[in-house]
N, CA, C and O atoms as a printed pandas DataFrame, in Angstrom:
     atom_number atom_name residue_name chain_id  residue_number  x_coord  y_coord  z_coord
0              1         N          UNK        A               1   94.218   30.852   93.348
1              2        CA          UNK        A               1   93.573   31.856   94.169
2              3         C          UNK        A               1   92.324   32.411   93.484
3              4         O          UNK        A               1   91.226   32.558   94.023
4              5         N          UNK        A               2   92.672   32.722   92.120
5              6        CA          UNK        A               2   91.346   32.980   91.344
6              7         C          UNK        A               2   90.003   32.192   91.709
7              8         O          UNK        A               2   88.968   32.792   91.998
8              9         N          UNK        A               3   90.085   31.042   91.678
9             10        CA          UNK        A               3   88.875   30.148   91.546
10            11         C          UNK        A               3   88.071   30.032   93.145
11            12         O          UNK        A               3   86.881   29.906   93.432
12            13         N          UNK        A               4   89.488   30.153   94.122
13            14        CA          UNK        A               4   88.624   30.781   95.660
14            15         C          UNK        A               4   87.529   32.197   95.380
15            16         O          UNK        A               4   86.382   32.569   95.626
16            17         N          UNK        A               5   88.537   32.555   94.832
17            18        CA          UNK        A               5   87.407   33.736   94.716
18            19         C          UNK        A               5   86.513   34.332   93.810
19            20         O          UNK        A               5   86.048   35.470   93.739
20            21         N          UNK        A               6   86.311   32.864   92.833
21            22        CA          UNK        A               6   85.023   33.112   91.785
22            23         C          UNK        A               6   84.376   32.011   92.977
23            24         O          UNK        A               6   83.159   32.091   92.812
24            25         N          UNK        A               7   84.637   31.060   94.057
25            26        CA          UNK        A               7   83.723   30.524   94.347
26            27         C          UNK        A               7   82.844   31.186   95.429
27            28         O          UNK        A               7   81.679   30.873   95.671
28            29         N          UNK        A               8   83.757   32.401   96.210
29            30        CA          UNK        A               8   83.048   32.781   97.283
30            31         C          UNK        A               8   82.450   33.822   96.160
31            32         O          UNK        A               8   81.307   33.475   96.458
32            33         N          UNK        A               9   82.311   34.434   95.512
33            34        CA          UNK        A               9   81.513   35.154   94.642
34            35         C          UNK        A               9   80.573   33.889   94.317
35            36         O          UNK        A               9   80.054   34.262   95.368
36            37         N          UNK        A              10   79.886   32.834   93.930
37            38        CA          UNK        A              10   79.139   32.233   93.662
38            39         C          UNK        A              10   78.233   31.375   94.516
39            40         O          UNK        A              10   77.232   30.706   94.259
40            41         N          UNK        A              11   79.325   31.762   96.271
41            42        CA          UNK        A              11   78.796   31.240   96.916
42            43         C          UNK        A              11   77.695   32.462   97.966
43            44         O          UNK        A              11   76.837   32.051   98.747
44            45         N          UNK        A              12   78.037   34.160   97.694
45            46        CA          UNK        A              12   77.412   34.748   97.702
46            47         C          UNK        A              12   76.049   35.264   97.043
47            48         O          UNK        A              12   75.056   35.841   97.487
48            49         N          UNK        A              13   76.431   34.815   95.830
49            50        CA          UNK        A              13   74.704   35.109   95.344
50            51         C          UNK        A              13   73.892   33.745   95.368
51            52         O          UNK        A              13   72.940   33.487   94.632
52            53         N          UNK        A              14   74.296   33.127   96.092
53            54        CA          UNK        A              14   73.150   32.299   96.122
54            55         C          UNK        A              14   73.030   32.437   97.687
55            56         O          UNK        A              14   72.060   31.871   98.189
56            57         N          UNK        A              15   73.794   33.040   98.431
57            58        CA          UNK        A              15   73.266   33.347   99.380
58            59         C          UNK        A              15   71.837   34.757   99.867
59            60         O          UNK        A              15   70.912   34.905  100.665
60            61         N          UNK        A              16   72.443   35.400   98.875
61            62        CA          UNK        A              16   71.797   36.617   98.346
62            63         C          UNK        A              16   70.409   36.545   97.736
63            64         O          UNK        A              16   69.702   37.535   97.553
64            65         N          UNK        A              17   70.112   35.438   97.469
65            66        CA          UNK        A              17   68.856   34.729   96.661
66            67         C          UNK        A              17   67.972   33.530   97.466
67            68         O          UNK        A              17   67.056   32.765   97.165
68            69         N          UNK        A              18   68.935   33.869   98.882
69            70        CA          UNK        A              18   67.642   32.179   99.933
70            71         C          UNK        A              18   66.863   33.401  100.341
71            72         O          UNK        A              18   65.791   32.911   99.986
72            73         N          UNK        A              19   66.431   34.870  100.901
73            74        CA          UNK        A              19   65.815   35.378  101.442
74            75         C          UNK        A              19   64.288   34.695  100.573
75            76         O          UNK        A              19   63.503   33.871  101.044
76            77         N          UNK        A              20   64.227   35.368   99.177
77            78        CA          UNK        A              20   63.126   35.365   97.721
78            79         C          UNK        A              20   62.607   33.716   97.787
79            80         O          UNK        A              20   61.437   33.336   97.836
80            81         N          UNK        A              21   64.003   32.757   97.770
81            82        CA          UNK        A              21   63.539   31.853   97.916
82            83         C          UNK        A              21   62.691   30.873   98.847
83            84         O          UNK        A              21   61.929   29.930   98.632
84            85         N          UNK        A              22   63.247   31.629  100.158
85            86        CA          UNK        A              22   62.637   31.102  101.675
86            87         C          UNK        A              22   61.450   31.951  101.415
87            88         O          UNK        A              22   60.622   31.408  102.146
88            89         N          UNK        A              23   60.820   32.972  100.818
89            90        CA          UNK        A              23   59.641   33.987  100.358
90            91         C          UNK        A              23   58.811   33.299   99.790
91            92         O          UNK        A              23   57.616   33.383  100.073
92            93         N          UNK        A              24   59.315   32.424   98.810
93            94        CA          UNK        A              24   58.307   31.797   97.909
94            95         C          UNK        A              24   57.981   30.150   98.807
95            96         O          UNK        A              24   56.803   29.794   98.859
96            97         N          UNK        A              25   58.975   29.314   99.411
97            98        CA          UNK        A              25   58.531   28.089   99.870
98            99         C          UNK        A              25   57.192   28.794  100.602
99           100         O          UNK        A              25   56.027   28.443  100.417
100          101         N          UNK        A              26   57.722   30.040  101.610
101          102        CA          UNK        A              26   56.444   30.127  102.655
102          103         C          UNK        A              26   55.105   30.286  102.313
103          104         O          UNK        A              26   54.144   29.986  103.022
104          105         N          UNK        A              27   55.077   30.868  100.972
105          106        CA          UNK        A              27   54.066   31.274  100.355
106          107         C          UNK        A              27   53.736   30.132   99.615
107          108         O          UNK        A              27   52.722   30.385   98.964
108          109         N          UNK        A              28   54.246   28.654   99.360
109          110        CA          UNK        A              28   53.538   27.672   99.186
110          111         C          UNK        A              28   52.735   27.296  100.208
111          112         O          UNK        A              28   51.534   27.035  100.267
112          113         N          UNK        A              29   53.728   27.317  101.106
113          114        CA          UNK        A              29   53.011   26.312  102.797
114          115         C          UNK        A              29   51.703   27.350  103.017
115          116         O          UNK        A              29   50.612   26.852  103.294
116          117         N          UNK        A              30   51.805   28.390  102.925
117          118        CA          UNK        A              30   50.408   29.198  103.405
118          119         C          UNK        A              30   49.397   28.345  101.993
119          120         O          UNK        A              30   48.266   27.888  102.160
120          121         N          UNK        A              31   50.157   28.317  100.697
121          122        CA          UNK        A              31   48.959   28.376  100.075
122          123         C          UNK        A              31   48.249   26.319  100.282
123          124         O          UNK        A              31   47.076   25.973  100.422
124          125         N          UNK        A              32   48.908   25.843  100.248
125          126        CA          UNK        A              32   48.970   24.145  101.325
126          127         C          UNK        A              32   47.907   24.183  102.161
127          128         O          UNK        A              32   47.043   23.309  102.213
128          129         N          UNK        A              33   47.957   25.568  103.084
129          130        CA          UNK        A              33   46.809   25.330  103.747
130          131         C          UNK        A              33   47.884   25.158  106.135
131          132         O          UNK        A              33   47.436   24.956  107.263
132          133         N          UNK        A              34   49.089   25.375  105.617
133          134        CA          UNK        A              34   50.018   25.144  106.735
134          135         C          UNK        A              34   49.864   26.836  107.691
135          136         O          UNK        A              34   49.712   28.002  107.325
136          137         N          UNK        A              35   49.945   26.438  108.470
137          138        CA          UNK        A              35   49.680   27.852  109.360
138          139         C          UNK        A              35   50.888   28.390  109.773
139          140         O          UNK        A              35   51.918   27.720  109.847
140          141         N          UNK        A              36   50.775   30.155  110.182
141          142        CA          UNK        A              36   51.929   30.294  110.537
142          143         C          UNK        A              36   52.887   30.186  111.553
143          144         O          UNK        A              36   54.090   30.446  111.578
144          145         N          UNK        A              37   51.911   29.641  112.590
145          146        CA          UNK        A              37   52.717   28.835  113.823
146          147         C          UNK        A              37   53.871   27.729  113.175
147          148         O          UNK        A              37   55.057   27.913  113.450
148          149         N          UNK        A              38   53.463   26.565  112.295
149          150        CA          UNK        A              38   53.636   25.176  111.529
150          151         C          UNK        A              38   55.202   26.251  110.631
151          152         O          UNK        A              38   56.408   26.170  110.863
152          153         N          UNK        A              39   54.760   26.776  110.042
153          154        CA          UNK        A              39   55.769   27.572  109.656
154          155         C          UNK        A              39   57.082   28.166  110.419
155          156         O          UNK        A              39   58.243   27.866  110.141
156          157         N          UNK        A              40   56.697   28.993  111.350
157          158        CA          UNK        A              40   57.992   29.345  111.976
158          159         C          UNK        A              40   58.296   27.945  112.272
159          160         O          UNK        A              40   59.196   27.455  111.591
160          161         N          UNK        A              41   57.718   27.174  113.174
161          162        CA          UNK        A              41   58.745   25.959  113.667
162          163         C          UNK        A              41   59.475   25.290  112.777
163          164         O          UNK        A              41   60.672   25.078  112.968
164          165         N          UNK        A              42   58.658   24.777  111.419
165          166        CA          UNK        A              42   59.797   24.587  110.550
166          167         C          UNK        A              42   61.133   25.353  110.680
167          168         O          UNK        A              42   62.227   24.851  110.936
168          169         N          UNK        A              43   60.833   26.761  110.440
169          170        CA          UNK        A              43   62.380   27.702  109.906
170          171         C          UNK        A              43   62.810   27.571  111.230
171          172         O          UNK        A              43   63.757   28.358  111.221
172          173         N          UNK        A              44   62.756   27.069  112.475
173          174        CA          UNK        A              44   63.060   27.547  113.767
174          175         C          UNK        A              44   63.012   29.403  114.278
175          176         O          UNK        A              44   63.941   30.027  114.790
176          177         N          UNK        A              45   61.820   29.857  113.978
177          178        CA          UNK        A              45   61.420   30.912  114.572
178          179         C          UNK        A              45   60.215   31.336  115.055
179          180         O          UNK        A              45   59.390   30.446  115.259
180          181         N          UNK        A              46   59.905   32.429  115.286
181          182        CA          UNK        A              46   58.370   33.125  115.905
182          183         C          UNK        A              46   57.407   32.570  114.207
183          184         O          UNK        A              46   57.730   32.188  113.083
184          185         N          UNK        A              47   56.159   32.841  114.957
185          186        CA          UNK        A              47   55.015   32.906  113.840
186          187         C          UNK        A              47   55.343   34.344  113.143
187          188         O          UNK        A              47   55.267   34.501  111.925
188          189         N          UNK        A              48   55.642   35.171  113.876
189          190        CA          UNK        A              48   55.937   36.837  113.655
190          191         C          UNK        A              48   56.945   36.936  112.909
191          192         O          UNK        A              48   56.909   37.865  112.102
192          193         N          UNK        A              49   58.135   36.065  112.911
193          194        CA          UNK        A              49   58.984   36.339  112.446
194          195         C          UNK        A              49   59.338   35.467  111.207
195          196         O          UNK        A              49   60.403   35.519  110.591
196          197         N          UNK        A              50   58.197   34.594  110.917
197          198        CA          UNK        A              50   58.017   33.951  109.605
198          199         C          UNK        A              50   57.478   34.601  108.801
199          200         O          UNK        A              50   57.765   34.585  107.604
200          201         N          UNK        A              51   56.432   35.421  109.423
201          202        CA          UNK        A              51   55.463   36.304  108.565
202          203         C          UNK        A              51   56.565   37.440  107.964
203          204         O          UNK        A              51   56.344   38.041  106.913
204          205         N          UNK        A              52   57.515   37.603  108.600
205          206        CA          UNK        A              52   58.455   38.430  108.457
206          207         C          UNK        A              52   59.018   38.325  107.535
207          208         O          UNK        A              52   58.843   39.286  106.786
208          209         N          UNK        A              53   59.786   37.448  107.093
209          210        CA          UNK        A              53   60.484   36.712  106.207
210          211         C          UNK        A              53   59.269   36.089  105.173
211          212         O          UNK        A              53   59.790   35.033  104.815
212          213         N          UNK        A              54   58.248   36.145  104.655
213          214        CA          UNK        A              54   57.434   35.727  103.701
214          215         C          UNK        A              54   57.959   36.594  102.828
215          216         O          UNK        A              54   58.391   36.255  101.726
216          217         N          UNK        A              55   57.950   38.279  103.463
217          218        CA          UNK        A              55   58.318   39.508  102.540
218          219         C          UNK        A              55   59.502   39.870  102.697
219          220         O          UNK        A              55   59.776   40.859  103.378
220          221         N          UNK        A              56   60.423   39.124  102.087
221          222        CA          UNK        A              56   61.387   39.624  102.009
222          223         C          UNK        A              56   61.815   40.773  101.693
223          224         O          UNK        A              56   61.305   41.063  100.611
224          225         N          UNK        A              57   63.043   42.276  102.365
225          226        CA          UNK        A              57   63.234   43.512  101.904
226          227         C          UNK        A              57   64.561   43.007  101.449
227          228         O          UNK        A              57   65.135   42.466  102.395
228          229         N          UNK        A              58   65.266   42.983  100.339
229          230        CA          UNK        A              58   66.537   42.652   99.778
230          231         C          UNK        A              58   66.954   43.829   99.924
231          232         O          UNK        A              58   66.484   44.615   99.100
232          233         N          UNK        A              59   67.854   44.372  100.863
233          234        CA          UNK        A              59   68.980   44.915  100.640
234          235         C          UNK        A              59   70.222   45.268  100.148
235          236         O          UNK        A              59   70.946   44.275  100.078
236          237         N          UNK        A              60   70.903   46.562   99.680
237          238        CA          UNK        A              60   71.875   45.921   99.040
238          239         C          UNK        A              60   73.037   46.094   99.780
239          240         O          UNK        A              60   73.110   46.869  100.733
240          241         N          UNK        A              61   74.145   45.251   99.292
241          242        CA          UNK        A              61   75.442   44.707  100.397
242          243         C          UNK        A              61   76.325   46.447  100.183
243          244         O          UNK        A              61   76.640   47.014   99.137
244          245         N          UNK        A              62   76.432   46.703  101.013
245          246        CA          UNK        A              62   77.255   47.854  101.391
246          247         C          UNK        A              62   78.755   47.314  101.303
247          248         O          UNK        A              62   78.988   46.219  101.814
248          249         N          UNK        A              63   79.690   47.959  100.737
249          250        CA          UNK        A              63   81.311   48.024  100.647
250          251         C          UNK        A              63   81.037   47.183   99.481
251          252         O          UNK        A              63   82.154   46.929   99.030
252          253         N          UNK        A              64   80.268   46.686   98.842
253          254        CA          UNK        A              64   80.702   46.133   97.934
254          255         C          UNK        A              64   81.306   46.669   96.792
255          256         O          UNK        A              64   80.928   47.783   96.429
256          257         N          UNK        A              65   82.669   45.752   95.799
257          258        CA          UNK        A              65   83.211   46.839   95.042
258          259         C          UNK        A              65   83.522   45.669   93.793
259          260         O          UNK        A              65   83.357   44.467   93.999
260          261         N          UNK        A              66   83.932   46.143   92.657
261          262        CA          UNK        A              66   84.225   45.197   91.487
262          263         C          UNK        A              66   85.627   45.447   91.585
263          264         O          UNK        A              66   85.945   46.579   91.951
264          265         N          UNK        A              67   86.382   44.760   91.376
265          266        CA          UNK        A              67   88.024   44.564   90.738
266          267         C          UNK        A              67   88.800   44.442   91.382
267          268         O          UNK        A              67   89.945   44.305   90.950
């Protein structure tokens, strides 16, 4: 049971870490020269809502607790 739940703990921070990361691909493709139309369709969204997600706001996870 332990190791379920060191994996969903490991499978959370790397979930916790695609926002920064989907932040930085976009900010290659802009710097590429890719527009932000070309962009959302990649991620399957708006141009608006790519631009959105360039800046990621990391939030932090509420109820979360140690032990």
């Amino acid at each position: 049971m332990t190791d379920l739940l060191a994996d969903l703990h490991a499978l959370q921070e790397h979930i916790d870490a695609m926002p920064a990361a989907r932040a930085t691909l976009i900010g290659q493709a802009r710097e590429a020269g890719h527009t932000w139309v070309e962009i959302g369709a990649a991620l399957g969204m708006s141009h608006v809502a790519a631009m959105k997600a360039a800046k990621p706001n990391p939030k932090p996870r509420s109820g979360a607790t140690q032990g």
